[in-house]
TIGU-259829 format. One record per atom (N, C-alpha, C): y, z, x negated; residue in one letter. Coordinates in pm, whole numbers, plus 32768, in hexadecimal, padded with zeros to 4 digits. Each point is the difference from the previous one (the first is absolute). Layout:
YZXA
...
This chain:
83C792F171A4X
806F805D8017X
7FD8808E7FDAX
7F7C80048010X
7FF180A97FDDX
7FFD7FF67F6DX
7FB17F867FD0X
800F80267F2BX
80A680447FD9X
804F7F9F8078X
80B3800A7FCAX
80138096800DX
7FF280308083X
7FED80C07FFCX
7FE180387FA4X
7F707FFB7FCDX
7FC6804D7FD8X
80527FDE7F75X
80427FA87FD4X
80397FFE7F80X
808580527FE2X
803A800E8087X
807D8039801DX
7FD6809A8004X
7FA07FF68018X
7FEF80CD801EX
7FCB80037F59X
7F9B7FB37FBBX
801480317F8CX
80C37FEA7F98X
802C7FC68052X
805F7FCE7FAAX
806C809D800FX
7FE080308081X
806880788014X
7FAB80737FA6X
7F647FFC7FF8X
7FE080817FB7X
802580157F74X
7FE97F407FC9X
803B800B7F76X
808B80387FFFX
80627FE0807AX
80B380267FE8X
7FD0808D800BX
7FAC80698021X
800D80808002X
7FB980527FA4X
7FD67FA77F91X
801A802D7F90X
80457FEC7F8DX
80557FB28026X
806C7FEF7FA4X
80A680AE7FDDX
8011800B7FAAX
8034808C7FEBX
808C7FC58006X
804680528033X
80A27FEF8008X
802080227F56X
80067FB57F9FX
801680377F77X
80747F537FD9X
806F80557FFAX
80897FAB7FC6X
7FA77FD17F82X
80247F5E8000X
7FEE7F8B7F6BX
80747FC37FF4X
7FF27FF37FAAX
809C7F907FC6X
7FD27F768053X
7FAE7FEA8015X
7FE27F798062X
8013800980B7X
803780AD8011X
800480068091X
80907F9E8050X
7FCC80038067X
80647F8F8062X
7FF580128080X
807A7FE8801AX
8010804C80A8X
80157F51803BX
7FF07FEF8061X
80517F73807DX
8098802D7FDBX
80057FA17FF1X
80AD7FE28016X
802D7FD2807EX
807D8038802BX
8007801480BDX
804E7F6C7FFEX
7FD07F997FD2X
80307F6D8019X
7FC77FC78086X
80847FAC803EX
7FAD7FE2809AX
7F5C7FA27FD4X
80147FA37FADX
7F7C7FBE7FC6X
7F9E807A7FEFX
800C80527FC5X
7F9780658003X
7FC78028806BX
808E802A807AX
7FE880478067X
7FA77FB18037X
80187F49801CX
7FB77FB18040X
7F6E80167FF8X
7FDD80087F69X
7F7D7FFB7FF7X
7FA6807C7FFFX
804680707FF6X
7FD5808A804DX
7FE6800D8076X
803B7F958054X
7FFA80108078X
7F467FD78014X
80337F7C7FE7X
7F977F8F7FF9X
7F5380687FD7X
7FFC80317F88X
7FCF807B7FC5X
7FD48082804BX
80567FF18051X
7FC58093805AX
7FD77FCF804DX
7FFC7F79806BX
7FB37FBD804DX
7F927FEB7FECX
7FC47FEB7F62X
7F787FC27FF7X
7FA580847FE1X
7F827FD38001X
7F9F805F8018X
7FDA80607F77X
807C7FFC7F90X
7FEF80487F9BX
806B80197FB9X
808F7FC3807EX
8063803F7FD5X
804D80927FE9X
7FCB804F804CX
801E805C7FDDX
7FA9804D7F73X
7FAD7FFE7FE0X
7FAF803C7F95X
806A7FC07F94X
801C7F708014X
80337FF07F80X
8074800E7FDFX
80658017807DX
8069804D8005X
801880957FC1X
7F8D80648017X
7FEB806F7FB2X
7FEA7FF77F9BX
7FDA7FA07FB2X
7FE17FCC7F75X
806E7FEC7FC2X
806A7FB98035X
80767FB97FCAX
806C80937FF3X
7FDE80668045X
80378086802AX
7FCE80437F5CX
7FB680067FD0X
7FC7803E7F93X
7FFF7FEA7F65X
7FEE80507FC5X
7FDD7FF27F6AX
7FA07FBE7FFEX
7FF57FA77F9AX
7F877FAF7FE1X
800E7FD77F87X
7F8280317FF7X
7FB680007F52X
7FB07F918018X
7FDA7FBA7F71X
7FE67FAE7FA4X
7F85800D806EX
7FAB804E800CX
7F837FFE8040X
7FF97FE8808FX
806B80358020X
7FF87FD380C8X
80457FAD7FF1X
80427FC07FBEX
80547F648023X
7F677FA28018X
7FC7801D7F6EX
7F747F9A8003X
7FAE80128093X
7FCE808A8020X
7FE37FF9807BX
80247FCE8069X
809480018026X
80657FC78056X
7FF87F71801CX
80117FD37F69X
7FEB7F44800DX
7F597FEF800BX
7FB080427FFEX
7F5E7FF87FE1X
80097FD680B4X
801380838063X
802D7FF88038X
80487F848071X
80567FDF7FB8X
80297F80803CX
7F9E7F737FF4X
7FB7800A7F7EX
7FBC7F987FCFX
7F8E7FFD807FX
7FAC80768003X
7F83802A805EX
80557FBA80A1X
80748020803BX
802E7FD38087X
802E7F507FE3X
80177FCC7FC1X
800B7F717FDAX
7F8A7FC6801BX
7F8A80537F99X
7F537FB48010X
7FF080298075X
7FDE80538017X
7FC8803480B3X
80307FAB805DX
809B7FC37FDCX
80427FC98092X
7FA97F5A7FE6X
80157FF87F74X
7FC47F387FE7X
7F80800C8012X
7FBD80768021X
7F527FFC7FEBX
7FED800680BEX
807380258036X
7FFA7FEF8098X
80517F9C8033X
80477FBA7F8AX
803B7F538028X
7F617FC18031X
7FCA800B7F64X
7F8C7FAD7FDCX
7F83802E8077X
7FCA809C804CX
7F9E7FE58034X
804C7FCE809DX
806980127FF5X
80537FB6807CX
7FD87F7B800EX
801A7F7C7F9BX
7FF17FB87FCCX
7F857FC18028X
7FAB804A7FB0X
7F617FCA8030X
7FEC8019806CX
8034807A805AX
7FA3800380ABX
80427F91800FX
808F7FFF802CX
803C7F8E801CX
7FBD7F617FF5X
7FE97FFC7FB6X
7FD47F437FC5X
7F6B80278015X
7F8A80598027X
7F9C80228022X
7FF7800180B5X
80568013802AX
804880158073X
802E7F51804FX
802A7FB47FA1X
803B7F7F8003X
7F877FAA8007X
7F9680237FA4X
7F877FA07FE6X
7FBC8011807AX
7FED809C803DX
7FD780338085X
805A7F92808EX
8067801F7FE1X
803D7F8F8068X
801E7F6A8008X
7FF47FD67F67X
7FD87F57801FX
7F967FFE8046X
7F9780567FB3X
7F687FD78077X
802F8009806AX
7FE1805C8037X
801E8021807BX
80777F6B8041X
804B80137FE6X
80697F85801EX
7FC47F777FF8X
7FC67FE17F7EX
7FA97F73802CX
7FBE7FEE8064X
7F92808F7FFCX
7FAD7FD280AAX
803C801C8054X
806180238026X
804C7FF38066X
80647F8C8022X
80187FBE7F8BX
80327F7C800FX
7FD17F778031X
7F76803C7FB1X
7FA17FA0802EX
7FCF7FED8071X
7FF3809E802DX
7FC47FEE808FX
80927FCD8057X
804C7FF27FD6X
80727FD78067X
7FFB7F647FDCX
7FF27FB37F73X
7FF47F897FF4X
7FA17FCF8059X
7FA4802D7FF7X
7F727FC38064X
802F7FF28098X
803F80718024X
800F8004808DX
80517FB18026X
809A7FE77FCBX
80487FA5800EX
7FB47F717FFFX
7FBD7FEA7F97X
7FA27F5F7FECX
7FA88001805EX
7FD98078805AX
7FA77FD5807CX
803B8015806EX
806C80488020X
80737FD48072X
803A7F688008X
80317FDA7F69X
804A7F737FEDX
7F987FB5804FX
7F78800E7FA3X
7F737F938024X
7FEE7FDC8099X
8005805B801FX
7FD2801F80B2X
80A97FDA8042X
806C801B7FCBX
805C7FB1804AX
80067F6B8000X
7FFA7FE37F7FX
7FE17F6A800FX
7FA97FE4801FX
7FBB80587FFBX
7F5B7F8F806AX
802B7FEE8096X
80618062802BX
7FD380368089X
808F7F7B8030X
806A80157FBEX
804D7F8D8047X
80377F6A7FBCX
7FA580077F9DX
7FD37F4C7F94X
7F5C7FF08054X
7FD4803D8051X
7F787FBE800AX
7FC8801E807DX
7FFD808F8012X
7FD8801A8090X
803A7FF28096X
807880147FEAX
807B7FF78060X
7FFD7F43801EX
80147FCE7F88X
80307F748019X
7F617FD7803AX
7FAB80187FB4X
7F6E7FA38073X
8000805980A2X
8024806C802BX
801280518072X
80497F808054X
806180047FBDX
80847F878047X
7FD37F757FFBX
7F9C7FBE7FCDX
7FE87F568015X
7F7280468057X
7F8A80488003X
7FB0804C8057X
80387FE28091X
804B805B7FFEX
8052800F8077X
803A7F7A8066X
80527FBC7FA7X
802F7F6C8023X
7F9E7FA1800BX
7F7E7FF67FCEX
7F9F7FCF7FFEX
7FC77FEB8072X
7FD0808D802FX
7FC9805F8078X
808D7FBD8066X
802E7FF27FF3X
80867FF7805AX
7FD57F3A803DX
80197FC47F8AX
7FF27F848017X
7FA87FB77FEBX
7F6880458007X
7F527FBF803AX
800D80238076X
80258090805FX
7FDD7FEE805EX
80737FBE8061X
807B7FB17F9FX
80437FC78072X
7FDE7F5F7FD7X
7FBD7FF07F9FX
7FBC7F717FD1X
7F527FFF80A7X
7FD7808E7FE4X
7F897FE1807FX
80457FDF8085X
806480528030X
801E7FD58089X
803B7F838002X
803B7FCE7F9BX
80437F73801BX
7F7C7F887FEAX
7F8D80287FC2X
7F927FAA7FF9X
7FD98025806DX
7FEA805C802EX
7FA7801080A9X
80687FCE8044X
805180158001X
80727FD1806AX
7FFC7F3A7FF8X
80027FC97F7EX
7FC67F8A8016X
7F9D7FDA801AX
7F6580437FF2X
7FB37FE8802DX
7FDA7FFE8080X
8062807E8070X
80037FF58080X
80337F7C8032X
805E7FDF7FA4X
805E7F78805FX
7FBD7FB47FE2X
7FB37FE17FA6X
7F9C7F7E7FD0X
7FB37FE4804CX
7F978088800EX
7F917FEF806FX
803B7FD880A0X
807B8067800EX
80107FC380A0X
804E7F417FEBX
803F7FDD7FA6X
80167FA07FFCX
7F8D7FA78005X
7F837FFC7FA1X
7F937FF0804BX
7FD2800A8072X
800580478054X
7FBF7FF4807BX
80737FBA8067X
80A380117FBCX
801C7F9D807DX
7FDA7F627FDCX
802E7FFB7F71X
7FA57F607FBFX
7F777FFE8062X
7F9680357FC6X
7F817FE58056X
80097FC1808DX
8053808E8084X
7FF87FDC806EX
80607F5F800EX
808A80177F9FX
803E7F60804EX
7F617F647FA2X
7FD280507FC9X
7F7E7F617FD1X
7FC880038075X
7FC68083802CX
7FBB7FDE804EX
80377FA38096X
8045805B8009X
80227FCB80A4X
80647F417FB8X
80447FDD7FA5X
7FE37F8C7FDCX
7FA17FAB7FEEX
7F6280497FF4X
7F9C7FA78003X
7FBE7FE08059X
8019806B8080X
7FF37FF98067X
80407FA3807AX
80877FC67FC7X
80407FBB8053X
7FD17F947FC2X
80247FDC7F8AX
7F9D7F777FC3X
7F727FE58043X
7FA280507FCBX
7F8C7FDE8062X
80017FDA80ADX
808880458040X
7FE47FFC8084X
80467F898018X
80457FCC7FAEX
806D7F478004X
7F5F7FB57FD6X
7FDA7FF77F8CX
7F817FC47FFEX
7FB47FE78070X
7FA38065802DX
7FC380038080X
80397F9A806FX
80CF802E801DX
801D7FC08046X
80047F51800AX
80107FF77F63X
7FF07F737FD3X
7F997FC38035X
7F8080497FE3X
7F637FB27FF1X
800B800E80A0X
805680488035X
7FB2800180B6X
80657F6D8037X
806180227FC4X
80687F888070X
7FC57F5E7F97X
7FA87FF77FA1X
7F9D7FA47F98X
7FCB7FCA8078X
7FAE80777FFDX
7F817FDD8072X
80177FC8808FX
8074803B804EX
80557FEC80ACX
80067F7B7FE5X
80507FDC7F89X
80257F667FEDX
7F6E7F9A7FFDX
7FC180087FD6X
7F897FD47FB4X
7FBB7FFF807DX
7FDE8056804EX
7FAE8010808EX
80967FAA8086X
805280087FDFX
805A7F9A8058X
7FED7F9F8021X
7FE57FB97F58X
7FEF7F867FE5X
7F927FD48034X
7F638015800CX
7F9580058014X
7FE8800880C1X
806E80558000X
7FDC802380C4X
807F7F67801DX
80557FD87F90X
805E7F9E803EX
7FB27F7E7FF8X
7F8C7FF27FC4X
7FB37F78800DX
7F8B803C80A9X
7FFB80558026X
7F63801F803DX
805580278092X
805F80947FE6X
803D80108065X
808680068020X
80397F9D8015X
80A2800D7FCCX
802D80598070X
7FD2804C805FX
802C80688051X
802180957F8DX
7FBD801A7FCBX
7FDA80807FDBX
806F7FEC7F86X
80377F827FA7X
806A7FFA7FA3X
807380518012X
80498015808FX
806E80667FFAX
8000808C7FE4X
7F6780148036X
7FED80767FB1X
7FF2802C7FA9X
7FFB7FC47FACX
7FB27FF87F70X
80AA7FF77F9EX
805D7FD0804AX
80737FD77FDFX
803E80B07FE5X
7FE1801880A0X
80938080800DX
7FCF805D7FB4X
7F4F80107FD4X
7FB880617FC3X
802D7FDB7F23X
802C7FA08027X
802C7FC27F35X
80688057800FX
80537FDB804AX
80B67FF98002X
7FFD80CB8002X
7F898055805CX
801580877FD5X
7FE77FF87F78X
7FAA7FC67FC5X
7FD080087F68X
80747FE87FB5X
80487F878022X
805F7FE57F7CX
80918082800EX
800A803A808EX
8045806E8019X
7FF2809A7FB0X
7F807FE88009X
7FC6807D7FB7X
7FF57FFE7F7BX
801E7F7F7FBEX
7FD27FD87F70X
80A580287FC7X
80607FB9805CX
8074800D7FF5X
8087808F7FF3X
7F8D807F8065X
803D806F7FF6X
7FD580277FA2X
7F5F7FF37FEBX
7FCE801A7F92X
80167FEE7F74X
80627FAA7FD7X
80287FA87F64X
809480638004X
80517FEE8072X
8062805B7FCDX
7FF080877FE7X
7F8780428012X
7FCE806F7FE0X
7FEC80217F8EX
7FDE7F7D7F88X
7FCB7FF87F9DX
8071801E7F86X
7FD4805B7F7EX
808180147FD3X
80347F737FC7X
807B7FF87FFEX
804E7F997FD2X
7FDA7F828024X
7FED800E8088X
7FE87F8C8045X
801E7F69800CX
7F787FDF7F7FX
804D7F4B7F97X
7FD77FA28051X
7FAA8005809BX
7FCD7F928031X
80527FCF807AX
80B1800F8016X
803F7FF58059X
80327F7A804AX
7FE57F9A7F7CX
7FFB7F878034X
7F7C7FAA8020X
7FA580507FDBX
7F667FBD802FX
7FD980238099X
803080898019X
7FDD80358084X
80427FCB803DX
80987FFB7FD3X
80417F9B8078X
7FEB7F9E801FX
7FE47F9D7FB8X
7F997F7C8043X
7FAC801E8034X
7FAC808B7FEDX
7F787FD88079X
803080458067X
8061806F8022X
8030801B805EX
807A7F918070X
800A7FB77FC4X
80667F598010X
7F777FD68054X
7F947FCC7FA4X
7F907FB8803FX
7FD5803D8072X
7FD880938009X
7FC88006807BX
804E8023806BX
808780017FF3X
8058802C809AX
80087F3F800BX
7FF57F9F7FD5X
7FD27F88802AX
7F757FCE8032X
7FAC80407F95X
7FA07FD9807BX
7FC67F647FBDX
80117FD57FA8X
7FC27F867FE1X
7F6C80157FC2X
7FA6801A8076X
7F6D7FF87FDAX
7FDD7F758013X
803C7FC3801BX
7FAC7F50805BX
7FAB7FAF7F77X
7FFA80377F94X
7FD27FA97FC3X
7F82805B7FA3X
7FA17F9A7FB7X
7FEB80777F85X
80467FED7F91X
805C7F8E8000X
806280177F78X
8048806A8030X
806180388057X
804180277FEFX
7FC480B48016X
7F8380048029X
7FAF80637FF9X
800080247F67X
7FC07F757FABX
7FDD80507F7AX
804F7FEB7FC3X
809F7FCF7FF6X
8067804B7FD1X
801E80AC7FFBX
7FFE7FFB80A9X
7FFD80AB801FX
7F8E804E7FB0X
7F9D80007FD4X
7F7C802A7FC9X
803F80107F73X
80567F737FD3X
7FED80197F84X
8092806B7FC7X
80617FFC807AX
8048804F7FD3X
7FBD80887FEEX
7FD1803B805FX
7FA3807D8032X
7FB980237F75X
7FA47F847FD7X
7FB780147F80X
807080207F63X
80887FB68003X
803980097FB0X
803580AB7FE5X
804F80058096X
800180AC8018X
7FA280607FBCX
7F9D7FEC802EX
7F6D806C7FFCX
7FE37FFB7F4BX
80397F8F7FDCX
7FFC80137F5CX
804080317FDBX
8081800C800BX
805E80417FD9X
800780A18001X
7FC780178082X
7FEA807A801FX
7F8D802F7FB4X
7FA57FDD7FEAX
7F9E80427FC0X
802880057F67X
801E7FB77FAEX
804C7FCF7F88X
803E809D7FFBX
80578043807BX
805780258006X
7FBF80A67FE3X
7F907FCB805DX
7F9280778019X
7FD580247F6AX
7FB97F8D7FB8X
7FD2804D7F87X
806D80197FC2X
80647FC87FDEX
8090802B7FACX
800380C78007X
7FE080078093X
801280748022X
7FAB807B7FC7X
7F7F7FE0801FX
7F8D803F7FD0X
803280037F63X
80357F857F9DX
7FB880157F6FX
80A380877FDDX
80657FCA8065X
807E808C7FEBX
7FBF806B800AX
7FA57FF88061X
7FDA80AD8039X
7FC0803B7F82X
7F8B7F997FCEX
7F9F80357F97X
806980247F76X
804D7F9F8001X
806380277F78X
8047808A8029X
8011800B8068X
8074806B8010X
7FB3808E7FFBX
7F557FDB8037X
7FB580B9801AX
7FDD7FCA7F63X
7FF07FD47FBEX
7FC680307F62X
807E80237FB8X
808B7FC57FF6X
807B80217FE1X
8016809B802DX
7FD6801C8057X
7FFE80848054X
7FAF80627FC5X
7F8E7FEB7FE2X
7FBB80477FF4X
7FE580297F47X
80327F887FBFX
803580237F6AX
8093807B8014X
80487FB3804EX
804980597FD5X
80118095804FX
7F798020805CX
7FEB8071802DX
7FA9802E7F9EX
7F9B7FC07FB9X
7FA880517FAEX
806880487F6FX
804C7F8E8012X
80AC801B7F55X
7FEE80B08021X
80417FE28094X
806F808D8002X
7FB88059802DX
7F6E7FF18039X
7FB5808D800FX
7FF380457F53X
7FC07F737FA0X
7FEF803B7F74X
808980447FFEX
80627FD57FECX
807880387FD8X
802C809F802FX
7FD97FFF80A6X
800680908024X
7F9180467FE6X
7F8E7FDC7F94X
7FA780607FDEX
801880087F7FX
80537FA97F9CX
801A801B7F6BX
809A8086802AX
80487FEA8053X
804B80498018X
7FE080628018X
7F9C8030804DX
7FDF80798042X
7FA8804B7F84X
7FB57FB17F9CX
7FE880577F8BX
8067801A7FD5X
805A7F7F7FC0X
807B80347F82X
804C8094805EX
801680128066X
8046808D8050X
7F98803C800BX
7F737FFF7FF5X
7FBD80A17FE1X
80097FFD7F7AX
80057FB07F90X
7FE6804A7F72X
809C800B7FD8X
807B7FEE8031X
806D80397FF0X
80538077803EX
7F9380238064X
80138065804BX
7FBE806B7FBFX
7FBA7FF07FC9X
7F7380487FAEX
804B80187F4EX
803A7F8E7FF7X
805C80277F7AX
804E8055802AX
805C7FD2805FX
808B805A8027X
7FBD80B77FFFX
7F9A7FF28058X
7FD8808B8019X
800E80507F95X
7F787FBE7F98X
7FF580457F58X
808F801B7FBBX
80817F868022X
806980407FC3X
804A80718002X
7FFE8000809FX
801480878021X
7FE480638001X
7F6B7FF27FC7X
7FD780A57FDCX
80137FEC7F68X
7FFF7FBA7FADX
801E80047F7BX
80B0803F7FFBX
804D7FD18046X
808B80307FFFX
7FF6807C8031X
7FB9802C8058X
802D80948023X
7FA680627FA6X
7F8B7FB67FAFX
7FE080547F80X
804A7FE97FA9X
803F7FA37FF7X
80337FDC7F56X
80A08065803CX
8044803C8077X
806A802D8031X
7FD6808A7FCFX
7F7D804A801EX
7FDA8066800AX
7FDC80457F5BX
7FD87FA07FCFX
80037FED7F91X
807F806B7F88X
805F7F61804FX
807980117FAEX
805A808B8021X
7FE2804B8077X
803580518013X
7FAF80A07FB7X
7FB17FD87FCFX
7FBF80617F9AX
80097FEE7F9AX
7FF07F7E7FC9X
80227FF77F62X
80C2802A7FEBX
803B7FD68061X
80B180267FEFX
7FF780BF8017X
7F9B80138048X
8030809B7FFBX
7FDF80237F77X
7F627FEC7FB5X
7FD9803C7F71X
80697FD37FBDX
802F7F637FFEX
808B800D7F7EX
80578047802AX
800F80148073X
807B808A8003X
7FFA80777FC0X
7F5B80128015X
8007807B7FF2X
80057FEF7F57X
7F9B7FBA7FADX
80387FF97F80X
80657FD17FD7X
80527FAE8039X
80B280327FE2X
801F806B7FF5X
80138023807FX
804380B08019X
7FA7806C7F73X
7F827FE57FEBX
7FAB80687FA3X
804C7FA97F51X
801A7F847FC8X
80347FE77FC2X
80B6801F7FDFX
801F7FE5809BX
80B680427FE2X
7FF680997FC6X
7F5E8048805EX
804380897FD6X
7FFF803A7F81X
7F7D7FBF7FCCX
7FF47FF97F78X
80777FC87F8EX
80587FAC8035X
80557FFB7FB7X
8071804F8003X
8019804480A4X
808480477FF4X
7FC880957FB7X
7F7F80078024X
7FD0807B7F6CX
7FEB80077F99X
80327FAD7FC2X
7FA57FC57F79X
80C2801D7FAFX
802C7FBD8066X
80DD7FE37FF9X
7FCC80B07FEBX
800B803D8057X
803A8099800DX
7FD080157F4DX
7F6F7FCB7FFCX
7FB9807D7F7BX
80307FB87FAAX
80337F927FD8X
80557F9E7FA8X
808D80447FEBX
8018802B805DX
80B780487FF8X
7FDE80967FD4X
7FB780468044X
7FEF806D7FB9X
7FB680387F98X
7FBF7F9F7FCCX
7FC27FE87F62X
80837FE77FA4X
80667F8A802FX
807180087FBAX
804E80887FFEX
7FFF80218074X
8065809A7FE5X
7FC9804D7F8DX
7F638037803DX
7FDD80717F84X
80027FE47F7EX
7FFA7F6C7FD6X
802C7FCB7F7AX
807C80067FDCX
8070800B8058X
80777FFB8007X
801F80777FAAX
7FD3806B8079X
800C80A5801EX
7FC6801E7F3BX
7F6F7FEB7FD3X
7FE080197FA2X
80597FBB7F6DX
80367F9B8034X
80667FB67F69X
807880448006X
8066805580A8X
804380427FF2X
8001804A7FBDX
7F7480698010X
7FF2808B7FC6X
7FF97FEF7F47X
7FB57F957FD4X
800E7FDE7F78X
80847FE87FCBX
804E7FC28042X
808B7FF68000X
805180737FF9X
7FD5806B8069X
807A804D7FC7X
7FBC80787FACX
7F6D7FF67FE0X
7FE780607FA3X
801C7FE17F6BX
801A7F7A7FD7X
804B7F987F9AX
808880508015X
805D7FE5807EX
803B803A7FE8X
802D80667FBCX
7FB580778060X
7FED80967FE0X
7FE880217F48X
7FD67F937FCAX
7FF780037F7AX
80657FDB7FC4X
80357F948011X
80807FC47FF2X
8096809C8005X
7FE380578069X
806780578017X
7FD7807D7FA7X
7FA380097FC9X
7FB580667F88X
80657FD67F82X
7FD77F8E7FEDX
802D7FA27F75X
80A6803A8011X
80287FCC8067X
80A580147FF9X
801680768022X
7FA680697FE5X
803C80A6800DX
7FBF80297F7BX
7FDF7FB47F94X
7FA3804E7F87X
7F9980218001X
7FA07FDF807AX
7F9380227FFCX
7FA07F8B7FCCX
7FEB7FDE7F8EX
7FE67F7A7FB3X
7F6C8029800AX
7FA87F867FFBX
7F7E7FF98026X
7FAA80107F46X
7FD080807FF2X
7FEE802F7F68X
7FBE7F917FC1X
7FCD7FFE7F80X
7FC27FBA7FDDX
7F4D801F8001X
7FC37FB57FF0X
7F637FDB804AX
7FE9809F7F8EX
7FBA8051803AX
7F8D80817F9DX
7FDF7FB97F8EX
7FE280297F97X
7F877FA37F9AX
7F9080468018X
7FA07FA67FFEX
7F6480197FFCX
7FEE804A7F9AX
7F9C80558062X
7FB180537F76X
7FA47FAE7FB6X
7FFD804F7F6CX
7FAC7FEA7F99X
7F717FFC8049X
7F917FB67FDAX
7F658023803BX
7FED80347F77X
């Protein structure tokens, strides 16, 4: 803008030496509104008036040439400040792609490590948090329901145990009773050849035996000997000792009994032994089981933990990497809404400078149509 001045102040020193001297080529404006228009136009620009005083004057062959010299010099000056316009500009542009790439980039990256870390955090971390959790949830309700069977097992055991026992106990004490009311009979028989006084006693002392054998059998579980006892309980409220047949009938029922019962006895014992090793497999099962359990809930408790501090880093994380892409967003928008401004007002002053070429074209154009014709070129001097 200052070359354009400094051309205009020489352009007025040349108009002030030009001489007011009448030519047959002089020409005034003609007061046409088209004229007026572009007089107007003319006194607006930054060398309209000088050339308005020009158009006011005589002009010789020699200041016409100056005049258009003149115009020629404000044409170059204005395209020689299109052109260094031009280059800052697109020097200016090369300056802001850079700039704009790494700033794009740094926003590409950040976005690709926000995305990364979101999908990690709820495709991977979140969902193992949640089977962790449910996991943790249902080992330790898998342990109490294994301890909880293992409580009922064991006490089911011990009432099993006590009813064997006190079942083996009534068995043995029917046995005993057997072999004693064996023996009453057996010593009856013996005092009924030697002392047949002492036989009634020997009688009423069976008949407690077969009484006692008798409360004793219905004692017994599922008491299968109900028609054997009743014959010997039949026999002795009769009383038929008089013989030894009918003695060692009685003996042999007694003996038949006492088999049965013992039969009954080991039956019992080989249940018991099946039932404490059955027991005790399946107490050794479920202790293993509540100790594979009680690891799998510390090393998922121990996962769960680590997830949770991975989520509240990978949270902490993300709330820093989303602030830097903000902030290189916001540092990329601004760069572009400045880049817009120097883009629009690079267009203006190009605008502003093709105007001014425009109407100094003009301004030549309004010479031509007042007689002020652009001379022909000097000839070179001779060397």
């Amino acid at each position: 803008m200052k070359g354009i001045t400094a051309l205009i102040v020489i352009f007025g020193v040349l108009a002030g030496t030009f001489a007011v001297v009448p030519t047959e080529k002089q020409g005034t404006i003609e007061s046409l509104a088209e004229m007026d228009a572009v007089m107007a136009k003319l006194q607006d620009s930054r060398f309209g008036a000088l050339l308005n005083s020009f158009l006011q004057m005589s002009v010789p062959q020699q200041q016409a040439r100056d005049l258009y010299e003149g115009f020629d010099q404000i044409i170059e000056s204005l395209k020689r400040l299109i052109k260094e316009e031009d280059d800052n500009f697109k020097q200016n542009l090369k300056s802001y792609r850079s700039v704009k790439g790494v700033m794009k980039s740094a926003v590409d990256d950040y976005t690709r490590k926000v995305n990364l870390g979101k999908q990690r955090l709820e495709q991977e971390l979140k969902p193992n948090r949640k089977m962790f959790e449910d996991t943790v949830a249902s080992t330790e309700t898998d342990i109490i329901t294994t301890k909880n069977q293992l409580t009922k097992l064991e006490s089911g055991q011990q009432k099993a145990e006590k009813e064997y026992k006190d079942q083996r106990q009534q068995l043995d004490k029917l046995i005993a009773a057997i072999d004693k009311a064996i023996e009453v009979l057996q010593t009856a028989d013996k005092q009924q050849q030697q002392q047949p006084a002492m036989v009634e006693t020997r009688v009423e002392s069976f008949r407690q035996r077969i009484t006692e054998i008798s409360n004793g059998v219905k004692a017994v579980k599922g008491y299968p000997y109900k028609p054997l006892v009743h014959a010997l309980v039949m026999i002795s409220q009769r009383g038929d000792f008089s013989t030894q047949e009918s003695i060692a009938k009685i003996v042999g029922l007694l003996n038949k009994l006492r088999s049965q019962l013992t039969a009954q006895l080991e039956e019992l014992d080989k249940s018991n032994q099946d039932a404490n090793r059955s027991f005790q497999e399946t107490k050794k099962a479920q202790e293993e089981m509540v100790k594979t359990l009680t690891v799998k809930l510390r090393r998922t408790q121990r996962q769960l933990t680590r997830t949770y501090a991975e989520i509240s880093q990978l949270e902490n994380s993300l709330k820093e990497l989303e602030a830097t892409l903000q902030k290189w967003t916001d540092s990329l928008q601004g760069l572009e809404d400045y880049w817009s401004k120097m883009t629009e007002q690079h267009n203006k002053v190009l605008q502003d400078f093709n105007d001014e070429i425009a109407l100094v074209k003009k301004a030549i154009q309004v010479c031509e149509q007042n007689g002020i014709s652009r001379p022909p070129a000097a000839p070179k001097k001779a060397l």
